[in-house]
N, C-alpha and C positions, 0 to 999 in steps of 0.2 A: 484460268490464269493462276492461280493457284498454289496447283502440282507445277508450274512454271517458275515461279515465284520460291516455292520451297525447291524445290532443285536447284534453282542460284543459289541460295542458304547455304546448303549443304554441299555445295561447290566452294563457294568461302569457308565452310569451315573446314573441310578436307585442306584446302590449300595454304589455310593458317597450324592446321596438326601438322603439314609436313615441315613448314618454318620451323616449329617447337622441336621439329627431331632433327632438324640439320642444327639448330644452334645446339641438342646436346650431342652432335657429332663435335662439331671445335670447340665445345667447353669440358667434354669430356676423352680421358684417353684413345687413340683409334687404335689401341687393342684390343678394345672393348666392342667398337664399330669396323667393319672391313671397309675398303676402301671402297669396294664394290656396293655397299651396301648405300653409303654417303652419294656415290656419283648417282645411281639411280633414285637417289630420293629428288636431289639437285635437278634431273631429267623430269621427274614427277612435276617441281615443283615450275620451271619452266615452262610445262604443257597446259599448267591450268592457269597460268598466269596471261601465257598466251590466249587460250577461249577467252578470259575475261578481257585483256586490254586490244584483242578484235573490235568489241563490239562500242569502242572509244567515241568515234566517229559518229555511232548511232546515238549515245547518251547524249553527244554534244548537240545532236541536231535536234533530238526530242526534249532534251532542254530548251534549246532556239525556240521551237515550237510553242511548246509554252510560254515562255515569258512573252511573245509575239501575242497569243491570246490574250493572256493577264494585262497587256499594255492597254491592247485598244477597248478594255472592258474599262481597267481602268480609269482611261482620260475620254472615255463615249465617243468615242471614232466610227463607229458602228453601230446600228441598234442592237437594244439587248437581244441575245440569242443568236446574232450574226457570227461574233467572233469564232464559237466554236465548230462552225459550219466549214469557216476559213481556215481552223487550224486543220479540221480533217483531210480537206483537201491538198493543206501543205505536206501531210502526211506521205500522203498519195505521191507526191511529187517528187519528194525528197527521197522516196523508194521505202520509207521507213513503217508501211504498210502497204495491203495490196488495200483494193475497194472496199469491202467485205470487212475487214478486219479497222480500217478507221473509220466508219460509220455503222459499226457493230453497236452501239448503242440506239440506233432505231429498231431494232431489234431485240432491243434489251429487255427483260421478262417486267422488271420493275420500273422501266420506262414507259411501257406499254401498260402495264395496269395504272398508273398512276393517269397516266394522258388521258387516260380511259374514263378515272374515275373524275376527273375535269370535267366531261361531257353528264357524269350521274348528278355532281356539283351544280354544273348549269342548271338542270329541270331541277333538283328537291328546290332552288331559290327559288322557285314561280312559286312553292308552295304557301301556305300558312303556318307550316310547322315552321319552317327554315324565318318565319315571321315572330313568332314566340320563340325560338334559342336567341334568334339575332335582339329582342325585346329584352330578355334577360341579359344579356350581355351589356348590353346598351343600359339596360339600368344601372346596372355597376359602375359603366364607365363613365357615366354624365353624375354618378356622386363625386367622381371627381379626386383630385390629388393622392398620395401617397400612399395613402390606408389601401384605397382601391386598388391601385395597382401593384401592391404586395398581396393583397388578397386573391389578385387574378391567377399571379406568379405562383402561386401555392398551390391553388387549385389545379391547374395544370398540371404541377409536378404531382399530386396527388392522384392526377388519372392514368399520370405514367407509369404510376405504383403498380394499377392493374394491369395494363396492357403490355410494359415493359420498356426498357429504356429506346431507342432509336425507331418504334415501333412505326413504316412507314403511314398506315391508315390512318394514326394516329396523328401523327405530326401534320400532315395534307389536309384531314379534317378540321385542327385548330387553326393553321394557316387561312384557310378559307373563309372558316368562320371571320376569325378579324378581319381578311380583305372584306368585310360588308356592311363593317360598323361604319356608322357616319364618322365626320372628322369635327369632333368637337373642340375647342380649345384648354375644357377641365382636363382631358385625357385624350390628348394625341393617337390615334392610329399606329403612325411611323413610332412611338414610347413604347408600344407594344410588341410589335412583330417581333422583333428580334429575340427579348427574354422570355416571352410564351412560346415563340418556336424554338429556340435550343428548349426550355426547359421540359417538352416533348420526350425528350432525352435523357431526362434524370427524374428517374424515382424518388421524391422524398421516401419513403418508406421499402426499403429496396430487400423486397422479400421475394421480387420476380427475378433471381439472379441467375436460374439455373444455368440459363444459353452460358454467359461466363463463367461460371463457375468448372464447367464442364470442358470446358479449353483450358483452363490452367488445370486444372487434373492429368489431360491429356498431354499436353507439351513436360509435364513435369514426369510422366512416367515413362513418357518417350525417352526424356535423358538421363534416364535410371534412376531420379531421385520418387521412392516408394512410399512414402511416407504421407498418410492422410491428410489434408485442408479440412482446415473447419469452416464449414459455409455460415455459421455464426461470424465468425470473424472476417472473413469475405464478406458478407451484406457488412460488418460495420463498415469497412472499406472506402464502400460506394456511398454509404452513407457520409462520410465524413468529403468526400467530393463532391456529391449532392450538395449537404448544407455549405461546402464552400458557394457553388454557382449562386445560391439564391442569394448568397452575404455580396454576393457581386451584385445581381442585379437589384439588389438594395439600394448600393452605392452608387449606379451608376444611373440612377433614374432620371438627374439633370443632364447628364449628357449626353444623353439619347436623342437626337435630331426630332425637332417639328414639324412637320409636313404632312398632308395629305396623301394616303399610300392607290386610292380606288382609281383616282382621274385629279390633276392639280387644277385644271379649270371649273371644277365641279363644288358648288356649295354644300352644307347637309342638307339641303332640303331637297336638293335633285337628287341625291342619292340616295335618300327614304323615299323618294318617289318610283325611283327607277327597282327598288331592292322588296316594294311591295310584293304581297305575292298576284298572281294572276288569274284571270277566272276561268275555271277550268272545271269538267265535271267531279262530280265526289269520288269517281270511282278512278280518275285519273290521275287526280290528288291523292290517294289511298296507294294505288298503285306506288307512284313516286315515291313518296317516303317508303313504303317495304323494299324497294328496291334500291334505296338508299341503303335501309339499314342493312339488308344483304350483302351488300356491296362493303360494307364498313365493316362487318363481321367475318366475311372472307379474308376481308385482307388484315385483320388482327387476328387470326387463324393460319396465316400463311405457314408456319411452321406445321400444321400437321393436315393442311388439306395441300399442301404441295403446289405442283404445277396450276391446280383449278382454282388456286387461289385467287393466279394470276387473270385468268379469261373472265373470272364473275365480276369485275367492272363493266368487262367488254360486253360482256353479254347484255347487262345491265341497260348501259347506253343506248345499245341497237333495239333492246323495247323499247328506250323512252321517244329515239326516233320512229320506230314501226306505230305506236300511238299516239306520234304527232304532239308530244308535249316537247320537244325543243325538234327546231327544222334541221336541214343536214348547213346551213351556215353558220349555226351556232351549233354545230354537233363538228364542222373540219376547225371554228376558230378557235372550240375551244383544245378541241385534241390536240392540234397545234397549236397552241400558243407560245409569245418566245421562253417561259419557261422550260417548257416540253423538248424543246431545239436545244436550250441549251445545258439541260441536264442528259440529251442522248450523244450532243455533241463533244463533250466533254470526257465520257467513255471510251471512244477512241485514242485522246490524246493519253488519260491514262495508262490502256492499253501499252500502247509504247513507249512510252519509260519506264513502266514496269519490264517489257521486254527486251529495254536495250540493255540491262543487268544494270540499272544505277541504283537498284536498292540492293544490290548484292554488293556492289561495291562498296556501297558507305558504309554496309553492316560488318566487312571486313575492316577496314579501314578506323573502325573506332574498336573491334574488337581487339585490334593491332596494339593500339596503343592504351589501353587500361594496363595498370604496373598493381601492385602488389602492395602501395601505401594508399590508395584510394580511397573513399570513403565509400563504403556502401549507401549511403543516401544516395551520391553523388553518383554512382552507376545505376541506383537505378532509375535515378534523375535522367540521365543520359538517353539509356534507352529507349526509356517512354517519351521523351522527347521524339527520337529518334522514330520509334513506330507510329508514335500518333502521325508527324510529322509524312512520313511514309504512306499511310494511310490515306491521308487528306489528299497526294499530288497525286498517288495514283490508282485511288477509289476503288482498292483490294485491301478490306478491311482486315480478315481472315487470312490473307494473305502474306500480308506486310507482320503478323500478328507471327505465324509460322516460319516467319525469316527470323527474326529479332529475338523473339522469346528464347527457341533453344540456345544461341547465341548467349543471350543474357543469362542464361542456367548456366552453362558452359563455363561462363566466366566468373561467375562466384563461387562454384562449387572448385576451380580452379583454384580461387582467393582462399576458401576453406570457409566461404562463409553460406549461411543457410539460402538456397535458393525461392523460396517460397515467396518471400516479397515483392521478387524479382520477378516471377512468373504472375501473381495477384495484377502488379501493375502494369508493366506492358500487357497485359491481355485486356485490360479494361482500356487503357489508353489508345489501343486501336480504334474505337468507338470515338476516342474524346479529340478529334482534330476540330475540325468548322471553322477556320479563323481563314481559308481560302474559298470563295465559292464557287470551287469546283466540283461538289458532291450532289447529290439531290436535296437533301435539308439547306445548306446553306445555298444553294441556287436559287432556290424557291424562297427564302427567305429576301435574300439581296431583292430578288425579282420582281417580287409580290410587294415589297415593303419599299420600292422605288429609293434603295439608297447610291448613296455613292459610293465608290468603293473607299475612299474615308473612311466614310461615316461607320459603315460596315467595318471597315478593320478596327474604329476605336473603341467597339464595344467589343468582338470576336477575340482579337489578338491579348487584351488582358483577361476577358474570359478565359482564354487557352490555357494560359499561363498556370492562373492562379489553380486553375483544375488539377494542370499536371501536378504542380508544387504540391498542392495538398493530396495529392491522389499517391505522391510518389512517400511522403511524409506518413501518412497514415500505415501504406504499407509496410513500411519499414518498422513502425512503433510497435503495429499490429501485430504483426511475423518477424520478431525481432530475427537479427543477422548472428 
């Protein structure tokens, strides 16, 4: 999706360079320009405007689509995991994919290790280990108000330090864990999901930056600007978007919905009962957790064990079924559960918006319109708006990242002003959407944390915000323009 994605890019901006040379055909003498030379630009510029406004129809529908899903999530028309099952198929219908291509996400490498690692989740809870994290955690949480749960928030962000910002084993592992804790009334369950799972996502100490650091290198010497970044001032960056998120979830700790996220009919005392661990031989308990921690290690490895990062869940799993420590009904309810549905269902619908050119579009369309008295804040406010934005509808992080960026270079070094800032932040802001849960993190979030979709946009959508803002702010101070 990708090279797909970049190639509209790069189709908008060819077709915006030939706009800049027909306007200095009428702004300038044509004895300068032949005539010949204007009509065939004019022909150019028809042909690529054509490819783009073909595929009009298909935006309109894969828009349809979506807000069709987002509707019946958001007023529970459907149970959770249904709706994206039904956009796939509207997909199908609408001709705006074949089979294959809107249910390509059951198929998807990180849909499948994650569903997988569900099923490793199931058995390590029988264990006693999965009874001392969950005891620890639970200590913390039954001391109760404020302190605790700025203490939890840190901690988290502190293990994202290591493992690195969006890190999926990561985020899946923390989720889990809270879906276990009982539902006390000192510290809510539902207060928690949301700020320890985004903050999965942000390094307090953001010294793991390479992955980004390394795309804004690349988009920056792709559009000819040579000139070194300094990864000091990069990690401040993230850091100063870091410590914005946790100044949010500081703030926003009253507003965070009360409710029981495990089972609402469920008191604490059935769910310390149900979350004990179970009696099982030493050596099958043993087993379990090493093939937990394998399983978690794989997949905070995934960058350099590749593909097999993906299967050692799966693999995982099918031991824990072959020694009968979870049966194949808790090994199909967990694999499928409607998270698992609705983070592979949702892939599809991605898919095609990405491929009916509507992120090509937009990124023409506002490149169109930036002038020449602009604020550089304010471009590169724009953009990372715009790619985050991007990112989140149609779940091509990297993607949407490689559309926008060069775009965003393009256009300051146009302006005459330094592109660094520009590049710093749209390449992290791909990473910083979540305020839709249409992605893996925030589906599993929504999912697991039983909210409404309210509830969820009234902590997500000023999270978003305040990220961009200070993420766009930083760079600009950091890399001055």
């Amino acid at each position: 999706m990708r090279d797909f994605l970049h190639k509209l890019g790069k189709k908008g901006e060819e077709a915006n360079s030939s706009h800049q040379r027909i306007g200095d055909c009428e702004s300038q003498s044509y004895r300068e320009y032949s005539a010949e030379f204007c009509i065939s630009q004019l022909a150019n510029i028809k042909e690529n405007e054509k490819e783009i406004n073909e595929m009009t129809i298909q935006m309109i529908l894969a828009l349809a689509v979506l807000i069709i899903m987002i509707a019946l999530i958001m007023f529970d028309v459907m149970p959770f995991g249904a709706p994206p099952i039904l956009a796939c198929i509207l997909l199908v219908l609408t001709g705006l994919s074949t089979v294959p291509e809107a249910f390509a996400g059951f198929a998807n490498s990180s849909v499948i290790m994650i569903a997988t690692f569900m099923v490793v989740l199931a058995g390590v809870q029988k264990t006693r280990l999965m009874d001392k994290v969950k005891e620890a955690l639970i200590s913390l949480v039954n001391k109760g108000g404020y302190k605790s749960y700025a203490l939890l928030v840190i901690v988290v962000m502190l293990g994202a330090s290591l493992v690195g910002g969006g890190n999926t084993g990561y985020y899946v592992l923390i989720l889990s864990l809270i879906s276990t804790i009982p539902y006390t009334e000192k510290m809510p369950t539902s207060k928690l999901m949301m700020p320890l799972g985004f903050a999965t996502n942000h390094p307090l100490l953001p010294f793991n930056v390479a992955l980004y650091y390394g795309v804004v290198s690349s988009v920056l010497e792709t559009a000819g600007y040579m000139e070194q970044v300094s990864m000091v001032k990069f990690a401040m960056v993230n850091f100063v978007m870091a410590a914005s998120f946790l100044a949010w979830c500081l703030v926003s700790y009253k507003l965070l919905p009360d409710h029981p996220i495990a089972a609402a009919e469920e008191d604490a005392n059935d769910k310390i009962d149900k979350t004990k661990a179970v009696e099982m031989p030493a050596w099958k308990e043993k087993a379990t957790v090493l093939l937990f921690i394998i399983s978690v290690i794989g997949m905070m490895l995934l960058n350099t064990l590749g593909n097999m990062a993906y299967a050692i869940p799966g693999m995982a799993a099918m031991v824990l079924l072959l020694i009968k420590v979870v049966d194949f009904k808790e090994f199909r309810e967990n694999m499928f559960a409607p998270v698992i549905l609705m983070m592979a269902g949702v892939i599809g619908v991605a898919d095609a918006l990405a491929n009916s050119g509507f992120t090509a579009m937009i990124g023409e369309a506002i490149a169109g319109t930036l002038g020449t008295n602009v604020s550089p804040v304010l471009v590169v406010l724009l953009f990372s708006l715009l790619t985050s934005s991007c990112a989140t509808f149609t779940g091509s992080n990297m993607g949407s990242v490689y559309i926008f960026a060069p775009i965003a270079i393009a256009a300051c070094m146009s302006l005459g002003l330094n592109p660094t800032a520009a590049a710093a932040a749209v390449v992290v802001s791909g990473w910083q959407g979540g305020y839709m849960p249409i992605d893996g993190m925030p589906a599993m979030i929504m999912g697991m944390g039983k909210y409404k979709l309210p509830e969820f946009w009234k902590f997500s959508v000023p999270m978003y915000l305040i990220r961009i803002v200070a993420l766009s702010a930083a760079a600009v101070i950091i890399f001055p323009m």
